[in-house]
C-alpha positions as a LaTeX table, in Angstrom:
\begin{tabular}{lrrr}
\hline
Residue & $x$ (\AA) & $y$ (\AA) & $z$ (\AA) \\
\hline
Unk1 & $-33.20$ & $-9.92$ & $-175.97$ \\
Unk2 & $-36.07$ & $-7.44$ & $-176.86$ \\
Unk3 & $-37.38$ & $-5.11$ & $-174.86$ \\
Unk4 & $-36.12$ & $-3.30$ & $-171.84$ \\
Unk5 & $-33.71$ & $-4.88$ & $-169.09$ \\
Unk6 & $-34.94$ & $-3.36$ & $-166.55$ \\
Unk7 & $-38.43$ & $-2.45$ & $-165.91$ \\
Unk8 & $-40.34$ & $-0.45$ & $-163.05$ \\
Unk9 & $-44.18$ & $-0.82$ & $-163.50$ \\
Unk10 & $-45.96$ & 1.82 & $-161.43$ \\
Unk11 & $-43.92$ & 0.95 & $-158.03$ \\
Unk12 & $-45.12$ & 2.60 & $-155.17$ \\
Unk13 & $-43.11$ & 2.05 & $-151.76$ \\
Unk14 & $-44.20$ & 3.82 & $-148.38$ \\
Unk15 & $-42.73$ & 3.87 & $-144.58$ \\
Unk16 & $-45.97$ & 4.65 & $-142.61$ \\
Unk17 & $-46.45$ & 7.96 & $-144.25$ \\
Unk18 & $-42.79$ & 8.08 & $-145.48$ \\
Unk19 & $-43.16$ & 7.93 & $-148.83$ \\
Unk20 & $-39.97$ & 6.04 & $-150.92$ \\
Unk21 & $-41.49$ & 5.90 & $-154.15$ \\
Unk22 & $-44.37$ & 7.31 & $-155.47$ \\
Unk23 & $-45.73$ & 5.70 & $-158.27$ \\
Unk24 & $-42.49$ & 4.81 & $-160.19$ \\
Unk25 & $-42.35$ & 3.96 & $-163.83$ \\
Unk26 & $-39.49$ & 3.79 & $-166.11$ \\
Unk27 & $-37.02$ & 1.47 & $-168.15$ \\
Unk28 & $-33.57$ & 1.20 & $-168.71$ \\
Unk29 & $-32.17$ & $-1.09$ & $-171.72$ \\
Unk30 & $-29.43$ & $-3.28$ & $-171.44$ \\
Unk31 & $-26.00$ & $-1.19$ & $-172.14$ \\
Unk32 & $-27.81$ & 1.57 & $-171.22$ \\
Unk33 & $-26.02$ & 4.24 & $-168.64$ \\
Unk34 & $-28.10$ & 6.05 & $-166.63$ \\
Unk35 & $-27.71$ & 8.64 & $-163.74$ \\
Unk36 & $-29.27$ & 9.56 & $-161.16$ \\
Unk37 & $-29.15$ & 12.46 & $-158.94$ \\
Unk38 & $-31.94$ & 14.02 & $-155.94$ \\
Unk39 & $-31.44$ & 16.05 & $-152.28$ \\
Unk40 & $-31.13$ & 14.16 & $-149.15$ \\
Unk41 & $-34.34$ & 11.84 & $-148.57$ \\
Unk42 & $-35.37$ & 12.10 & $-151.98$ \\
Unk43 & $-35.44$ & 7.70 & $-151.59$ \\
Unk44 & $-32.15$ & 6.79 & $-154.73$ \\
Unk45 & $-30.89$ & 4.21 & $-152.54$ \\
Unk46 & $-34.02$ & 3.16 & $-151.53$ \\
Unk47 & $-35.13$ & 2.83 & $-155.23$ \\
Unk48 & $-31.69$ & 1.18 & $-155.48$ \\
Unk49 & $-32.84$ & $-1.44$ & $-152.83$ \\
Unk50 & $-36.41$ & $-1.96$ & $-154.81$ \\
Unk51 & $-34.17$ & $-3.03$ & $-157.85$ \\
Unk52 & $-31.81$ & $-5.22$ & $-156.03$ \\
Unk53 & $-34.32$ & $-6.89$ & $-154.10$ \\
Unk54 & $-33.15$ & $-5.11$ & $-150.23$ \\
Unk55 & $-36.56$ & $-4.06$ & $-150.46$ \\
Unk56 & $-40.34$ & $-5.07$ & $-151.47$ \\
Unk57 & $-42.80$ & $-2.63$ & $-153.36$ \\
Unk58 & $-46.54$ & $-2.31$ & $-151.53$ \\
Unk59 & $-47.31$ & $-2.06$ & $-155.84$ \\
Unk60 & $-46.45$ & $-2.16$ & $-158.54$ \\
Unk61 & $-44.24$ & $-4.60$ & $-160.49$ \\
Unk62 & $-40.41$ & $-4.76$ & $-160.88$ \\
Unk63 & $-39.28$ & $-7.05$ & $-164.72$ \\
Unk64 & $-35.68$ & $-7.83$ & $-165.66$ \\
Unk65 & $-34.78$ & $-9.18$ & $-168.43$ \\
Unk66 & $-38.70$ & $-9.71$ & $-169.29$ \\
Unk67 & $-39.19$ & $-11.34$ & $-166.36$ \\
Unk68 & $-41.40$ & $-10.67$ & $-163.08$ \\
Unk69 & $-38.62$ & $-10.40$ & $-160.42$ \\
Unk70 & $-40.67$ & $-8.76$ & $-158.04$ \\
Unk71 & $-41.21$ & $-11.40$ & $-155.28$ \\
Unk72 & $-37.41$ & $-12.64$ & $-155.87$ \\
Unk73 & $-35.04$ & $-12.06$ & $-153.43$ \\
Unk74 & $-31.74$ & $-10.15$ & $-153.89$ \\
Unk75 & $-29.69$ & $-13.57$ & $-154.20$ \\
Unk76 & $-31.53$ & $-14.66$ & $-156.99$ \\
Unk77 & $-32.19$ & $-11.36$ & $-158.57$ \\
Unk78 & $-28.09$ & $-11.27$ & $-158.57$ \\
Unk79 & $-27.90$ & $-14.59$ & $-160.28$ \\
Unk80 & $-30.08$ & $-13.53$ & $-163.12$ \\
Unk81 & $-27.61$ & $-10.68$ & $-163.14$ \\
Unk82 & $-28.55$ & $-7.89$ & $-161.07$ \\
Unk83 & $-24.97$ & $-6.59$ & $-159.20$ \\
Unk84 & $-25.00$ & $-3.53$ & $-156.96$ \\
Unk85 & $-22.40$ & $-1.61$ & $-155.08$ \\
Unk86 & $-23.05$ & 0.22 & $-151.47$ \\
Unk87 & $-22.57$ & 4.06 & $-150.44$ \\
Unk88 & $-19.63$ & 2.48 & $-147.77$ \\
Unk89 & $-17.66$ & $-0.23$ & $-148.90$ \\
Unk90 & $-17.21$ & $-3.13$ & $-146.44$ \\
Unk91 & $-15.26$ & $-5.62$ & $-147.62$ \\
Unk92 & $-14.27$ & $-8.71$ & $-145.64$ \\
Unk93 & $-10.63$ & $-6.60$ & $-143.91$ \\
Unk94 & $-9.22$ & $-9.93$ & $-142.48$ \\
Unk95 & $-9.43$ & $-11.37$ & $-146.13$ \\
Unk96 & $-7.03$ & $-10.06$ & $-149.38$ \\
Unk97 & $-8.46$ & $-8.25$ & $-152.03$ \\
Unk98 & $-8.52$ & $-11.44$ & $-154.18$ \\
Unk99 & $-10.12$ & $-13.52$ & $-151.21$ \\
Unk100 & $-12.94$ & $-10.77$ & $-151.69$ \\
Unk101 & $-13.78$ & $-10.45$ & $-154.82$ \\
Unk102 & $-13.34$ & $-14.96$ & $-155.15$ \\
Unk103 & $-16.22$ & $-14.91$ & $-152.39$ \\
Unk104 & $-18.32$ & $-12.37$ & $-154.53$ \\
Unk105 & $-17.67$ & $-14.85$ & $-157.43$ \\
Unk106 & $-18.62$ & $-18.03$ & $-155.54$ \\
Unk107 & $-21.79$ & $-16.38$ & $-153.87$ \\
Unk108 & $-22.95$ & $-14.24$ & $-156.02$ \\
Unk109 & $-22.41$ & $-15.56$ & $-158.83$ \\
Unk110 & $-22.39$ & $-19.19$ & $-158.17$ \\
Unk111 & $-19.38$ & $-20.13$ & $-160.05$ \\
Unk112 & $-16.94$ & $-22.70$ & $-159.07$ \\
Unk113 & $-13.37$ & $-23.80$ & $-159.32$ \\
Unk114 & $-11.86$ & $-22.32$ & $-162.24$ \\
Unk115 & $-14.55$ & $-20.35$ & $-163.54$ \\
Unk116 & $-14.38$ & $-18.61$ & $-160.11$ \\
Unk117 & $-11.24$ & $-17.88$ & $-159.36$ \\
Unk118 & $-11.24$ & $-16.38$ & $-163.14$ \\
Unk119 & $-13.92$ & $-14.49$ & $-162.79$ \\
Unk120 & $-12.03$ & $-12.74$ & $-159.56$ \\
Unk121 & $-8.97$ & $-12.13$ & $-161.76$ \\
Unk122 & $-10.64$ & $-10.62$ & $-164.45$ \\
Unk123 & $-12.87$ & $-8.50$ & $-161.97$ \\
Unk124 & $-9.57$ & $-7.31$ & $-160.48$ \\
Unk125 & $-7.93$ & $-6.63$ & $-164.31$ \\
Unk126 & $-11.51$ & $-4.42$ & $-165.17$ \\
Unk127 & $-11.15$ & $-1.97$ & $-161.66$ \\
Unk128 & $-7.34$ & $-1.96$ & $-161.76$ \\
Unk129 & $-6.48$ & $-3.10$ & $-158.58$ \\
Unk130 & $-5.01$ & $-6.70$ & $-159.78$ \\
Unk131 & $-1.70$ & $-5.53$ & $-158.29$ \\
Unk132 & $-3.28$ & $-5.63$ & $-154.51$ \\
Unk133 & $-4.72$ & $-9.20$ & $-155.21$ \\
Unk134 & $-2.57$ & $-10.67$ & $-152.32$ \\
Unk135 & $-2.99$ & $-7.34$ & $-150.29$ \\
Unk136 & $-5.40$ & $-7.71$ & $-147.09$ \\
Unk137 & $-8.54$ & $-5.25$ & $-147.65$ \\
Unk138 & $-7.64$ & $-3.53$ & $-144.08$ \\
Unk139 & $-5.09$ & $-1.82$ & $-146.02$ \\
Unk140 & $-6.71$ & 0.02 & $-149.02$ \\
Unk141 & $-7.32$ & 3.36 & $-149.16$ \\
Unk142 & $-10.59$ & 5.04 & $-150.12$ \\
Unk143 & $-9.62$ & 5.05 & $-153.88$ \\
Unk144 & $-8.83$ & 1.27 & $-153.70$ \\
Unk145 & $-11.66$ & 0.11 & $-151.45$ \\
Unk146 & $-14.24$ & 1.80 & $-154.27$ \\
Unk147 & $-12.23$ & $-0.48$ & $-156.63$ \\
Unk148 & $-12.48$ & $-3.37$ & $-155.00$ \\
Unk149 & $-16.93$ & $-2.61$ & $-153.77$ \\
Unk150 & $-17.03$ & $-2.31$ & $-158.23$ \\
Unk151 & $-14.84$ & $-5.48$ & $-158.81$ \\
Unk152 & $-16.89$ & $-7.23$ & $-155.97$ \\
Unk153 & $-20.29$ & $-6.48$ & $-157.67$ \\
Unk154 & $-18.47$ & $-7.98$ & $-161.43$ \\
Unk155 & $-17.76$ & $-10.77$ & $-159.99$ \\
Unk156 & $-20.83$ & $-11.99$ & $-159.97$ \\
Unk157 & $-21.62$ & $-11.39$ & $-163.53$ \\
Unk158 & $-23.69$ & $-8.63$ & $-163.62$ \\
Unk159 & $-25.44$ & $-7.21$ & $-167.04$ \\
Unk160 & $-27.03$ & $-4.33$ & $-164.50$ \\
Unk161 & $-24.37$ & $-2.47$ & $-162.35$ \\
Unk162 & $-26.35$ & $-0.47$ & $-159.66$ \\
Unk163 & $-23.46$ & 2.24 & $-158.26$ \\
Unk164 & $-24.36$ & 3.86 & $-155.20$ \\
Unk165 & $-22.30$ & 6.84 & $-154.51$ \\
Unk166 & $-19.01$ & 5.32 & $-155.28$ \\
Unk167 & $-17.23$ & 8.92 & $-156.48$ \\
Unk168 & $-18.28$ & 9.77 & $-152.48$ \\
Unk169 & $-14.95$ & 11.54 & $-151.17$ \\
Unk170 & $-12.39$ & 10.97 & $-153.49$ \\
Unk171 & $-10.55$ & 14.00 & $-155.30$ \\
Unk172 & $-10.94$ & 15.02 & $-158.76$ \\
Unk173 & $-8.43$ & 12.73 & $-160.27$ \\
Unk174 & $-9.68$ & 10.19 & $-158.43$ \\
Unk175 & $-13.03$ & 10.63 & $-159.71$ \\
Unk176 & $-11.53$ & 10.69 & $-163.37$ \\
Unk177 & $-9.82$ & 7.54 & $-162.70$ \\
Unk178 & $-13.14$ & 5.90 & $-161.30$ \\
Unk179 & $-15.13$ & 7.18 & $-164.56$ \\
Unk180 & $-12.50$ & 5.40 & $-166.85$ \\
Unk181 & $-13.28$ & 2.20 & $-165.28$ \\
Unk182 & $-16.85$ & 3.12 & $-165.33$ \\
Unk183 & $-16.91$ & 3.70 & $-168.94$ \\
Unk184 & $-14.86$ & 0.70 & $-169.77$ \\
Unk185 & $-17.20$ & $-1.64$ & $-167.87$ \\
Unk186 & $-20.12$ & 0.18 & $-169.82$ \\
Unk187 & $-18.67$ & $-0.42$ & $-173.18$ \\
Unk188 & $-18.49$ & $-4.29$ & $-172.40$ \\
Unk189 & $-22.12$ & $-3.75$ & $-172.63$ \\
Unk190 & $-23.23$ & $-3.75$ & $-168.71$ \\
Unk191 & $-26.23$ & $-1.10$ & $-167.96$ \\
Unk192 & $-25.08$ & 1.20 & $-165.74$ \\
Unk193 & $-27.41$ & 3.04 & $-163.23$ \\
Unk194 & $-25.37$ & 5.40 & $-161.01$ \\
Unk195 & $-26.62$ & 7.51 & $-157.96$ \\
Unk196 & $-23.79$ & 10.26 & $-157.41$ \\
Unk197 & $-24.17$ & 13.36 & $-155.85$ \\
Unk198 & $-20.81$ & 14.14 & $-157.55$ \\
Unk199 & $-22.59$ & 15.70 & $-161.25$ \\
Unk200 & $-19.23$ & 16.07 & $-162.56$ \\
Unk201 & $-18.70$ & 12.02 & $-162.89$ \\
Unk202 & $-22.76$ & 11.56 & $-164.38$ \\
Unk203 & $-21.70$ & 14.22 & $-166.76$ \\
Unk204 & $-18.84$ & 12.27 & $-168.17$ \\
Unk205 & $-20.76$ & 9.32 & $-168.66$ \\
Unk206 & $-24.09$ & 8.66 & $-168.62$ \\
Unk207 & $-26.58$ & 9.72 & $-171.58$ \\
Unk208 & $-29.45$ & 9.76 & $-169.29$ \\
Unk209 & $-30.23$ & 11.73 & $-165.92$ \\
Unk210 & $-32.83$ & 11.47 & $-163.67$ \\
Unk211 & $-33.71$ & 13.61 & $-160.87$ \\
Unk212 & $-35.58$ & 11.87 & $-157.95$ \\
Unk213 & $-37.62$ & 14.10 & $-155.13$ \\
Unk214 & $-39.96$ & 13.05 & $-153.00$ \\
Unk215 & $-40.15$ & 9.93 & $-154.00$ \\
Unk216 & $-40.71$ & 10.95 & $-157.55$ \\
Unk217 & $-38.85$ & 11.74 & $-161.05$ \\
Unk218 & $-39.29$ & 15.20 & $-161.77$ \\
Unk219 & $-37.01$ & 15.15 & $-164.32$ \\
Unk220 & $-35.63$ & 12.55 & $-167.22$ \\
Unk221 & $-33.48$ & 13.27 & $-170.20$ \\
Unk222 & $-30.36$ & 14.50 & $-171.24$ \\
Unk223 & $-28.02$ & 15.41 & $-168.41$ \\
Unk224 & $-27.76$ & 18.96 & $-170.14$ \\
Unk225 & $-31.62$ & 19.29 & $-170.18$ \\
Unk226 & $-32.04$ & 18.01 & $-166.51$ \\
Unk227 & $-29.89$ & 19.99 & $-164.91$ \\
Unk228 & $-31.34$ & 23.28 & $-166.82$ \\
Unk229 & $-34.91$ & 22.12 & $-165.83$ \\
Unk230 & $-35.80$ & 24.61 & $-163.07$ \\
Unk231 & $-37.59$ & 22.43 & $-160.90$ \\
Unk232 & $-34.72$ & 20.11 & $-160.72$ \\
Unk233 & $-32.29$ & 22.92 & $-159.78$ \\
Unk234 & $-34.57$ & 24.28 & $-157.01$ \\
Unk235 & $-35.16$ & 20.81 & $-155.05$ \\
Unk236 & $-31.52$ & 19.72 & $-155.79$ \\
Unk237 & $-30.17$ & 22.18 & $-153.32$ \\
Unk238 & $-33.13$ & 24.20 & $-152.13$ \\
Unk239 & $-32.54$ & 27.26 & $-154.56$ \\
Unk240 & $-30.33$ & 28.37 & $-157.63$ \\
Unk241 & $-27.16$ & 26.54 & $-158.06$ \\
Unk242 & $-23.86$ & 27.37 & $-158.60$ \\
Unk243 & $-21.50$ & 25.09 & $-160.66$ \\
Unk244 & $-19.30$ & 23.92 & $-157.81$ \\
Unk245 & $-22.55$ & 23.41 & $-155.89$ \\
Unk246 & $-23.15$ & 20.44 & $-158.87$ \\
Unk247 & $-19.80$ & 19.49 & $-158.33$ \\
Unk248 & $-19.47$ & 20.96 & $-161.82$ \\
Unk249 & $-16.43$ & 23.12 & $-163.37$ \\
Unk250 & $-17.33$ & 26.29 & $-163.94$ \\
Unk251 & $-16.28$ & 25.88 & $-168.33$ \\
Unk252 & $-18.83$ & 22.56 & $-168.20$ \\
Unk253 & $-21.27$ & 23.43 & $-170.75$ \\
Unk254 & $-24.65$ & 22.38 & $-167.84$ \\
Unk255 & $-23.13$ & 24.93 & $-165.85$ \\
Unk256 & $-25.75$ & 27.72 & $-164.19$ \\
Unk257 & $-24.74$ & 31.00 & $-163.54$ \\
Unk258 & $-26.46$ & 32.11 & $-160.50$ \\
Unk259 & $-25.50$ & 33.21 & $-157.02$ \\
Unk260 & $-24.75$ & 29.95 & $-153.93$ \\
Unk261 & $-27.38$ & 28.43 & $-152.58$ \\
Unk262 & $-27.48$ & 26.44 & $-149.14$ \\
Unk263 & $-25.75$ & 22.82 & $-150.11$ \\
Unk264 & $-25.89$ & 19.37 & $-149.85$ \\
Unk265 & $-27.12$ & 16.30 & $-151.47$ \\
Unk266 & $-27.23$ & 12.84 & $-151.08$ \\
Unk267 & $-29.17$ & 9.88 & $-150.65$ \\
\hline
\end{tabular}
């Protein structure tokens, strides 16, 4: 293929005078990994839900793949390949974690039989939570459930991985374990777009940040250059940030030195 994956053509996106995106242009090439970080409001998931097809741009054009996707809905834009995951996992708790993920393949993906139920197992294999196959979902823990939300979205055969906040809550190693798999599934050659409000795990990965505000990018580069870009640190948490306010060690070479500022981030 030539040319980007994905494509955003000026899309602009408003709730009365709520304004989700502003004017939104950029492109992400297939294998690509990209972050993407913003304060609370600043519209990621909603930008999230322009890609995926949860929501509808009042302009602009959305093109994956070189193709106008922009009036498809999100069942067909995940059959050409488009497979997200969601801040709060939900799987199916009276079903096993195999039972999930085969529904996600069958669905989503529109496989059947044999390509189905191998398309499960080797979603399973690539999160490593294969040995919970037979396990009910009611069971997992947070750590296993964000396993099973990335396995779900493979299943359908993604070559765009939208991850919404799936480092949300878990502890350090945790979050190392969950960048492993990340990084694996990105080496296979699936663009990666992650939202995180945990910098630490963008850090590790992705070769690209963006910092969303108002509806806007007010930043796009190198995660080093982003997160020194003044601008971005003032909206990200309101004023100067601290490493740990990143979610960053304090030896990480983005880290600013500057006194705590009032915290929180998100979506």
């Amino acid at each position: 293929m030539t040319g980007p994956l994905l494509e955003l053509d000026h899309v602009t996106k408003r709730f009365g005078r709520v304004v989700i995106a502003e004017d939104l242009s950029f492109a992400v090439g297939a294998g690509d990994s990209v972050g993407i970080v913003g304060p609370n409001g600043a519209g990621k998931t909603s930008l999230f839900g322009l890609i995926s097809g949860d929501l509808s741009p009042g302009s602009g054009q959305v093109r994956f793949a070189g193709r106008a996707i922009t009036r498809l809905d999100p069942a067909a834009r995940c059959r050409l390949g488009i497979g997200r995951t969601y801040q709060v996992p939900r799987p199916f708790v009276d079903m096993t974690v195999f039972e999930n993920v085969l529904v996600a393949a069958q669905q989503g993906g529109r496989l059947r039989r044999r390509a189905s139920y191998a398309a499960a197992a080797a979603a399973l294999d690539r999160t490593g939570i294969a040995s919970a196959a037979n396990v009910p979902a009611v069971r997992l823990g947070l750590l296993q459930r964000k396993r099973l939300e990335i396995a779900r979205a493979l299943a359908t055969g993604p070559t765009l991985l939208l991850l919404d906040e799936v480092a949300g809550g878990l502890t350090d190693p945790e979050v190392a374990v969950l960048v492993e798999i990340v990084r694996g599934i990105n080496a296979e050659g699936i663009a990666v777009i992650w939202i995180e409000h945990v910098v630490r795990a963008l850090t590790a990965l992705v070769s690209r940040l963006i910092c969303l505000s108002g509806g806007e990018f007010i930043g796009d580069g190198d995660p080093a250059s982003v997160l020194a870009n003044p601008r971005v640190r003032e909206v990200y948490l309101g004023s100067e940030v601290t490493a740990s306010a990143l979610g960053l060690h304090p030896d990480d070479p983005v880290a600013p030195s500057a006194p705590p500022g009032p915290g929180g981030s998100g979506t």
